[in-house]
C-alpha angles and dihedrals in degrees: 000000000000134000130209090256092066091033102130101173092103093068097056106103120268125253117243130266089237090057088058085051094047092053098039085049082057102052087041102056108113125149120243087244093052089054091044099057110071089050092053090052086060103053092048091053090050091050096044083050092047093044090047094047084048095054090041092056083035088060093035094058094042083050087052095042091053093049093045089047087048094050086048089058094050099047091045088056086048092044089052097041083053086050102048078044099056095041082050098058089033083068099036079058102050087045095052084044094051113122096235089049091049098051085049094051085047088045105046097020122049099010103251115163125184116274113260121223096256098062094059124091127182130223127196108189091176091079101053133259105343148107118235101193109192130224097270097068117093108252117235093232096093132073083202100057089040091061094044076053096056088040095049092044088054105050089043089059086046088053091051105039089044091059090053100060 
């Protein structure tokens, strides 16, 4: 056991300065493609990643851009159906409108007649506040007419209430 007072090791003599560099040379001694390569491994596993990011997004957006082209077609074929749907009841429409099917629904139907002479009455406001009745309506002068009158009202409201029911 020794102990630092009777430590004489600092008296042994000192290496050089030239033996520390010669072993630090030593230590130190590395080719330029030893240094090189790690750095080269690098750079080809950054590009491998980079190359392999880019074909993912490359397939992501051709993915996207089938399912957006797919959702086009199908909104196009629903666009055209509507279309040919709309053109169809348009028609349908026109044809139920139409002056001859709605005299025979009048007609049939519901059991419209034309309108005799005798039920129209003309009015001329232009003249003031009168009544201008024409020839074709029944005058009021005869028991006889009055009572064609009540019969043909009446079976005029028949007709109509018959049809109704």
């Amino acid at each position: 056991m020794q102990s630092a007072a009777y430590d004489l090791s600092i008296y042994e003599p000192k290496p050089s300065r030239k033996e520390e560099q010669a072993q630090l040379r030593i230590v130190a001694r590395h080719s330029a493609a030893e240094i090189a390569r790690p750095k080269a491994i690098a750079k080809a596993a950054s590009m491998i990643v980079l190359l392999t990011v880019s074909l993912c997004m490359m397939l992501y957006s051709n993915a996207t851009l089938t399912e957006l082209s797919d959702q086009i077609a199908s909104a196009q074929a629903r666009h055209e159906l509507l279309l040919s749907e709309n053109e169809r009841l348009l028609t349908s429409i026109e044809s139920k409108m139409s002056l001859r099917n709605v005299e025979n629904i009048a007609r049939n139907e519901l059991g419209l007649s034309e309108m005799e002479p005798y039920q129209i009455t003309y009015v001329n406001r232009c003249g003031g506040d009168m009544i201008v009745k024409t020839e074709s309506t029944p005058a009021e002068g005869g028991i006889l007419e009055g009572v064609i009158d009540t019969i043909g009202s009446a079976l005029e409201y028949l007709r109509i209430s018959f049809n109704k029911n």
